[in-house]
C-alpha positions in Angstrom: -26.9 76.5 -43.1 -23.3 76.6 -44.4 -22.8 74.0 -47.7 -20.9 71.0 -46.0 -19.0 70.4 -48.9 -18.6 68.6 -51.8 -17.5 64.2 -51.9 -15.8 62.1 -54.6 -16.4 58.7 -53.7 -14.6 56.0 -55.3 -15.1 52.6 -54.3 -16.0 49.6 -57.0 -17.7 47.9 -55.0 -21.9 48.8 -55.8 -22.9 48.5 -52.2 -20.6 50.3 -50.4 -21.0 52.9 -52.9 -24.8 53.1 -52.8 -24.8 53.0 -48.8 -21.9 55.6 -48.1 -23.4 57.9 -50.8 -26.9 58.1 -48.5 -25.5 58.6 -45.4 -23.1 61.4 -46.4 -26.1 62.9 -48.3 -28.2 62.2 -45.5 -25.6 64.7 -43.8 -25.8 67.0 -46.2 -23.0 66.8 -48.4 -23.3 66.7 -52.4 -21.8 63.5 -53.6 -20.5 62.2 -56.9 -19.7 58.6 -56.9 -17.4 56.7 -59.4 -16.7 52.9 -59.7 -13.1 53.5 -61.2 -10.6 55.5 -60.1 -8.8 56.6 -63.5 -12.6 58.0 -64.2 -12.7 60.0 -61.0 -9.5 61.3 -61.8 -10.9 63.4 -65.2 -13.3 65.4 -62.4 -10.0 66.6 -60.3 -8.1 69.9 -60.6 -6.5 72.1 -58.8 -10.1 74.4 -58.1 -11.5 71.2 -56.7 -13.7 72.0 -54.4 -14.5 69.1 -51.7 -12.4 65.6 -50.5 -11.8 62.5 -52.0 -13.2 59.6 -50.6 -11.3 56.3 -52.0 -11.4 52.1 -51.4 -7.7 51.1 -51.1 -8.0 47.5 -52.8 -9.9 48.4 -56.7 -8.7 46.5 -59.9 -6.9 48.6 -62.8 -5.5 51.6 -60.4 -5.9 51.1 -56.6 -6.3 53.3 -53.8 -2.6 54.3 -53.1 -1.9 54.5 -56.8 -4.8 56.9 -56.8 -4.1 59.2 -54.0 -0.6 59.8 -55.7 -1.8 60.8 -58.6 -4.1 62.7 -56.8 -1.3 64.6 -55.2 0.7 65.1 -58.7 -3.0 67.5 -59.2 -3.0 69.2 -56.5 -1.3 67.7 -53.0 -3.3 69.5 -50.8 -6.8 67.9 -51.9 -7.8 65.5 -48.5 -7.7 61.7 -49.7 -9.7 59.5 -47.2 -8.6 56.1 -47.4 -11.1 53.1 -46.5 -9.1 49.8 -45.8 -9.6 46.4 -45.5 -8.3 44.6 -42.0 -4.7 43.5 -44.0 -4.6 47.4 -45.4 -4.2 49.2 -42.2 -0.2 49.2 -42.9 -0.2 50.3 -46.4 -3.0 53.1 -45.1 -0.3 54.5 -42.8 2.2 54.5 -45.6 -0.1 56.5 -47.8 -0.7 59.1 -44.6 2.8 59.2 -44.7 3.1 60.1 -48.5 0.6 62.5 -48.0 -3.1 60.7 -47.7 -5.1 63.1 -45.4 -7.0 59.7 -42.9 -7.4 56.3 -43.4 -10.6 54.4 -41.9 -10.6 50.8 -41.3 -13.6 48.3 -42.3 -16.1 48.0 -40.8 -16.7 51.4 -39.5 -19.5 53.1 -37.7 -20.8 55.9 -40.1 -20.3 58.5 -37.8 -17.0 58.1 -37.4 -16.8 58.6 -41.2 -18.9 61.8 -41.5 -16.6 63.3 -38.8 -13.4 62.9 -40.5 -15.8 63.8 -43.9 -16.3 67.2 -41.9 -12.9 67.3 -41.0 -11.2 67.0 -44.1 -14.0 69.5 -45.9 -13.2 72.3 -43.3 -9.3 72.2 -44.1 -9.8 71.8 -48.3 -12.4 75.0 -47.6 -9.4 76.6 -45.7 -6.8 75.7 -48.6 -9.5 77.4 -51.3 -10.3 80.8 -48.9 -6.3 81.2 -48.5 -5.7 80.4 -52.3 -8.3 83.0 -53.0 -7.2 85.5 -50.4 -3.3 85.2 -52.0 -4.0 85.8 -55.4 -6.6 88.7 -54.7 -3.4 90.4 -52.8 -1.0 89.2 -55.4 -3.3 91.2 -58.1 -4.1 94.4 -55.8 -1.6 97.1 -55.9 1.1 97.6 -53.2 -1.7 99.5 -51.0 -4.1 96.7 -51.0 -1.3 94.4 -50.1 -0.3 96.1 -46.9 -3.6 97.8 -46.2 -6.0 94.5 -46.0 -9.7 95.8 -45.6 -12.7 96.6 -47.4 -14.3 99.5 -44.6 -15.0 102.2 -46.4 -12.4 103.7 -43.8 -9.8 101.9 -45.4 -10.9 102.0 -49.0 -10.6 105.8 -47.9 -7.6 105.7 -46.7 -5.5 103.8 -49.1 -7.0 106.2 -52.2 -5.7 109.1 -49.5 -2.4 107.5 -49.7 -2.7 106.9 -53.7 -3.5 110.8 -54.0 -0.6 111.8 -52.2 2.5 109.5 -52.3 4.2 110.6 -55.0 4.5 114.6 -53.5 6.8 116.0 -51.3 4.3 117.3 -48.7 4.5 115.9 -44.7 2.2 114.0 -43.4 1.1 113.5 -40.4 -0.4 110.1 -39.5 -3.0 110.3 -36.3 -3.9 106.8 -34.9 -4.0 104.7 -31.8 -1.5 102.0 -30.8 -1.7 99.0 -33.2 -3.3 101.1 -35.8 -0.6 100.3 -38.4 0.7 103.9 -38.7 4.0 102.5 -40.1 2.6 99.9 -42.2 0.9 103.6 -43.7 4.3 105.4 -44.1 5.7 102.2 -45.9 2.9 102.5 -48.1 3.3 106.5 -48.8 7.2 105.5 -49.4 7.1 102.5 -51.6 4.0 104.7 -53.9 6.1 107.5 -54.2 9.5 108.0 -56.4 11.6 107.8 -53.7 11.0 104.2 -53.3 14.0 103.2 -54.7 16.0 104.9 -51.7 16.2 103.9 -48.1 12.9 104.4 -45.4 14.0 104.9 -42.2 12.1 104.7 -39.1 12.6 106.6 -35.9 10.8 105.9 -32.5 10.9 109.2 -31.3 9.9 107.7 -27.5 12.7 104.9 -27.6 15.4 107.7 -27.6 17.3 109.0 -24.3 16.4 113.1 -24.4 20.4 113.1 -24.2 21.1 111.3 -27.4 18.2 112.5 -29.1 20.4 115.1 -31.0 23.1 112.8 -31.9 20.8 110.5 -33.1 19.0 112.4 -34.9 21.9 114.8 -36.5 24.6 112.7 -36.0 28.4 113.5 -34.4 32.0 114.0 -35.1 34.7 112.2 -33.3 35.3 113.7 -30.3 31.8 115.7 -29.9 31.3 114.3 -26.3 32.7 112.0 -23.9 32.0 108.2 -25.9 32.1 109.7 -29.6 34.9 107.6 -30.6 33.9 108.0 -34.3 31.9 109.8 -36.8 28.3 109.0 -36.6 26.0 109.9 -39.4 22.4 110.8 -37.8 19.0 109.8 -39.3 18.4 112.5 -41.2 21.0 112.4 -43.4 21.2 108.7 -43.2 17.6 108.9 -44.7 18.3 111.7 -47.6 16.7 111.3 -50.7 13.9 109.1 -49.0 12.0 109.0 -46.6 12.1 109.8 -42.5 9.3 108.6 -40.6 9.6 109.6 -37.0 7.2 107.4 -35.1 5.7 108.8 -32.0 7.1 112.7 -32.6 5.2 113.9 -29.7 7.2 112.4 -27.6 10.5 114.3 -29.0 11.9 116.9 -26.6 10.6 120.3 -26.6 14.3 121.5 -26.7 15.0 119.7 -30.0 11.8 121.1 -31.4 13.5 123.5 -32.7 16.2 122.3 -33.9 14.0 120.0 -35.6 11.9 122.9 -37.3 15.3 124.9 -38.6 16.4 121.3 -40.3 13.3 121.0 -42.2 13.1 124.6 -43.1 16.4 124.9 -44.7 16.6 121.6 -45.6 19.9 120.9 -44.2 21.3 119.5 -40.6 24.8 120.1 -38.9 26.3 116.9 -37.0 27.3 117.7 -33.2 30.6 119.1 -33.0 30.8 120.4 -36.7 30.5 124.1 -38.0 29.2 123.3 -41.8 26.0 122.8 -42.7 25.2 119.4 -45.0 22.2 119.5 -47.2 19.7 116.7 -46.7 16.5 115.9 -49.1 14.0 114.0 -47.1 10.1 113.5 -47.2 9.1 113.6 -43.5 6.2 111.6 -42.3 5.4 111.7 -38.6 2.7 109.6 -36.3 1.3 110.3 -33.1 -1.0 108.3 -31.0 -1.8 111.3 -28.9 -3.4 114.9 -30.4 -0.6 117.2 -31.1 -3.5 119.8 -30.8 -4.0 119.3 -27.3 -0.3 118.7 -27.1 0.5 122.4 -28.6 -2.5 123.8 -26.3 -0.5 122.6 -23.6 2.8 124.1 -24.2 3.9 120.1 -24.5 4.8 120.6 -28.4 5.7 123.8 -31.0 3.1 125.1 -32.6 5.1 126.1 -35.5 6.2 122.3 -35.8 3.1 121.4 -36.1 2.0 123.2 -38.7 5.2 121.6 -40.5 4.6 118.4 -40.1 0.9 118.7 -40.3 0.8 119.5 -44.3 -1.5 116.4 -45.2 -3.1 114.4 -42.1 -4.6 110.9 -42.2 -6.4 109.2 -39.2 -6.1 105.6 -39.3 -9.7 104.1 -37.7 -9.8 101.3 -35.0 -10.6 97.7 -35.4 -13.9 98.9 -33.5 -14.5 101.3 -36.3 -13.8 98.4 -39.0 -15.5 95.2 -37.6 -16.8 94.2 -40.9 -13.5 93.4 -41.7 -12.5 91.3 -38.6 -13.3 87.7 -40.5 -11.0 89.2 -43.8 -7.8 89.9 -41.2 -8.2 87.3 -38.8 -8.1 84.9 -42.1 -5.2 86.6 -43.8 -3.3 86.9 -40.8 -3.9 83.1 -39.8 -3.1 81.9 -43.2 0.6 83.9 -43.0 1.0 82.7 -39.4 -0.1 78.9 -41.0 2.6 79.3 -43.6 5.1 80.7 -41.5 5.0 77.8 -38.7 3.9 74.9 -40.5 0.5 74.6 -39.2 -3.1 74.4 -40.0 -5.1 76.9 -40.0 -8.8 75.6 -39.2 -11.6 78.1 -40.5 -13.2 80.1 -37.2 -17.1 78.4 -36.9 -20.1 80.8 -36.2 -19.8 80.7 -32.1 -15.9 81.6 -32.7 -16.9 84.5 -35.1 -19.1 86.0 -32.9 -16.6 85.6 -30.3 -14.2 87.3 -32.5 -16.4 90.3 -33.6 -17.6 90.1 -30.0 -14.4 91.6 -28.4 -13.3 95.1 -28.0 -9.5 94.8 -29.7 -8.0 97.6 -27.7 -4.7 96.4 -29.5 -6.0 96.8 -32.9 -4.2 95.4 -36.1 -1.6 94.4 -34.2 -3.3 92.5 -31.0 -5.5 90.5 -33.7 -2.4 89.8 -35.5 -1.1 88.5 -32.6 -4.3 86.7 -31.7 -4.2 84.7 -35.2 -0.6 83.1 -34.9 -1.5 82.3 -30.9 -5.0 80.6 -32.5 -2.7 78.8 -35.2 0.0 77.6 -32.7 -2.5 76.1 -30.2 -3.0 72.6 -29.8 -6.6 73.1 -28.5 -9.5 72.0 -30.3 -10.4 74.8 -33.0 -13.9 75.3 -31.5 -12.1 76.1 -28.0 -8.8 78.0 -29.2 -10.5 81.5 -29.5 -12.7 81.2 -26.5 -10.0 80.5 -24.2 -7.7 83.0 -25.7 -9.9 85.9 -25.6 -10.8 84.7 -22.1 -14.4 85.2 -22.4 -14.5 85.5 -18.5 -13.0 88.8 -18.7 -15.5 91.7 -20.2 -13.9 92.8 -23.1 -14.8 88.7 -24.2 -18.1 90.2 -24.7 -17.5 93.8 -25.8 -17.5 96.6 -23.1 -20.2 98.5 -22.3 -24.1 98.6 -23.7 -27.2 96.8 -23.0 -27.3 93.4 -23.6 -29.8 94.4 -26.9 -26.9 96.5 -28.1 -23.9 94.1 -27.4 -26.4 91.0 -29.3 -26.7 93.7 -32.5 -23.3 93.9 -33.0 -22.7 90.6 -33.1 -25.3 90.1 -35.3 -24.1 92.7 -37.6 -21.1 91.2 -37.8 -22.0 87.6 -38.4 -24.5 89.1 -41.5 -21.7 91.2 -42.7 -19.4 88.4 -43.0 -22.2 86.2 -44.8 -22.3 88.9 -47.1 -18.5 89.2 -47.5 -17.9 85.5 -48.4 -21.0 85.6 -50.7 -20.4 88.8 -52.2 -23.8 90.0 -51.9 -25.6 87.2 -52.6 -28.6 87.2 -50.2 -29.8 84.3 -51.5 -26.9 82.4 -50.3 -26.9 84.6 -47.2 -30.3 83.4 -46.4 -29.7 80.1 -46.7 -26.5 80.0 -44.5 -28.3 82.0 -41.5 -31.5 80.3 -42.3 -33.2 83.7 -42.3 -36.2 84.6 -44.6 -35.6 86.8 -47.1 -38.0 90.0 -45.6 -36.4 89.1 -42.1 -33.4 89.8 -43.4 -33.9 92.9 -45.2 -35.1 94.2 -42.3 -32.2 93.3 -40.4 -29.9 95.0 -43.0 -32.0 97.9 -42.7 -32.0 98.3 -38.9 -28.5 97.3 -38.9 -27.1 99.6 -41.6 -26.1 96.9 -44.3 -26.4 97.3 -47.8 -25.3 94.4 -50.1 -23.9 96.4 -52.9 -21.0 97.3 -50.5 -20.3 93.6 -50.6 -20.6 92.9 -54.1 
């Protein structure tokens, strides 16, 4: 079973501190109890791992005087606040100076234990999203944008490391949602051009009759509407970088066009004789196969082969589940900082719900999926089922036998263990309450080997 967390329990009082310490260890939560609250204090710091739990009316410092210097530590450790019938008003002051929950005497232990759960699930969210920050904060520029630790991705970002800083095309292959621009950012910013502009060009947002123009730019007077001098993208994006998003979808009469420009490195506007001299690195993405696009007399063969220098294929969230837990996290703790919200860690039936469905959007639809989960109001064990929608199929993965759809969630709530243990199948055992030859077997049959996860 998961480690409920870790208690600080002040309270002077003998009693109250003898019988709240057996019930919340009773419930499985390590406890270290102090009579005084400037002694509890020495055990905080910012790392701190659990809640505090704290008696409002104690000689020397007192509860509120405690909670505030609590907060000059670290004001995102939970302070529970027990009260006395007359301290229900100062309680609600301290909420309102930052105190996580106060809870009046006498209370029924329950109650207690489930704010105790509660407040340990958001200090565990504050720690995983502390962690998460300052691993991207010391990973390069690659690992910041390309979050993953498939060995797709691993692959793919030293591809990018090997070839950012050259002037050869690239042609990034990968379904909608994939992140092929997030990948032509990353080529850019890696290379030596990444002082000078990136510009990106959706190739299928583009009327085939402005396609030149927008692309080459005009003089004043070119066509009916060119009031003005309009410089086009390619020279707009000289001595960076061009992406052109979607190129299959560019006409086949500007093809060539397109091809003469990047031979001779050099463009001429609509309704101008002279030639201007542009220094670009191209990258290009497609979520169809130019292959079967060129077979088809849909796309030049010779541009192809142009822009086609250096190809990278960006895998699928189906082809990258072990990381589904790592994104859904990152992206919820942006969305939680961007919106002001919580962010309440996913429990096991929401994981497996989450590794569970088929993300035909990729990247983006679980991007999407993590701010919708952090702006609902529902209950965080209902928020993913009813967004997913698990009466519609792809709730519980398409296709397969029920054997087959029941391993892959299993893989993926083992892979996860082992990614927020890294590697420890100690720890791993004890969370799924597996034994430890079950599991290896598991791994085996499921194609898991810890030392990825170390």
């Amino acid at each position: 079973m998961t480690d409920p967390g870790h208690v600080l329990l002040v309270d002077d009082e003998e009693a109250m501190r003898t019988a709240t310490t057996q019930w919340l260890a009773l419930a499985g939560f390590a406890v270290t109890a102090r009579a005084d609250a400037a002694a509890a204090l020495a055990l905080l710091d910012v790392d701190f791992d659990g809640i505090v739990i704290s008696d409002v009316k104690m000689p020397r410092m007192d509860g509120l005087a405690f909670q505030q210097a609590i907060a000059r530590i670290d004001p995102e450790i939970p302070v529970l606040l027990v009260t006395g019938h007359g301290d229900v008003a100062m309680a609600v002051e301290a909420m309102r100076n930052g105190a996580y929950d106060f809870v009046e005497k006498p209370y029924a232990p329950d109650r207690l234990l489930d704010m105790v759960r509660r407040a340990t699930g958001t200090r565990r969210l504050v720690l995983e999203n502390r962690s998460l920050r300052r691993r991207l904060d010391e990973a390069s520029g690659i690992e910041r944008r390309l979050v993953g630790n498939a060995p797709a991705i691993r692959r793919l970002r030293q591809e990018i490391a090997d070839i950012a800083d050259t002037p050869a095309s690239v042609l990034i292959e990968g379904a909608t949602g994939t992140g092929k621009e997030v990948v032509a950012r990353c080529l850019h910013e890696a290379s030596s051009r990444a002082r000078a502009r990136f510009v990106a060009v959706n190739c299928a947002a583009i009327p085939e009759t402005m396609f030149e123009s927008e692309l080459f730019g005009h003089e004043a007077g070119a066509f009916t509407g060119a009031h003005k001098r309009r410089i086009g993208q390619l020279e707009h994006a000289s001595g960076g970088t061009l992406f052109l998003d979607e190129i299959g979808s560019m006409p086949l009469a500007l093809q060539a066009k397109v091809l003469r420009a990047l031979q001779e490195r050099e463009i001429v506007r609509v309704g101008a004789n002279d030639p201007i001299r542009v220094d670009i690195r191209l990258v290009s993405a497609t979520n169809v196969n130019l292959a079967d696009a060129v077979a088809a007399g849909r796309f030049r063969s010779d541009l192809y082969y142009r822009l086609n220098v250096v190809e990278l294929r960006l895998p699928t969230l189906a082809e990258r589940k072990d990381d589904l837990p790592l994104l859904f996290d990152y992206f919820a703790a942006e969305a939680a900082r961007v919106y002001e919200r919580a962010a309440p860690p996913l429990d096991p039936g929401s994981l497996a719900l989450l590794t569970a469905h088929n993300w035909p959007g990729n990247v983006r639809e679980l991007k999407n999926m993590a701010e919708r989960y952090v702006l609902s109001s529902l209950p965080p064990t209902e928020r993913l089922d009813t967004l997913l929608g698990r009466h519609e199929p792809d709730a519980v993965g398409h296709g397969g036998t029920l054997a087959e759809r029941m391993a892959t969630v299993e893989r993926s709530l083992i892979a996860d263990s082992l990614r927020r243990h890294h590697g420890n199948i100690q720890a791993v055992m004890d969370e799924l309450g597996l034994p430890r030859r079950t599991l290896n077997q598991k791994m085996l049959n499921l194609g898991l080997d810890r030392r990825d996860y170390l």
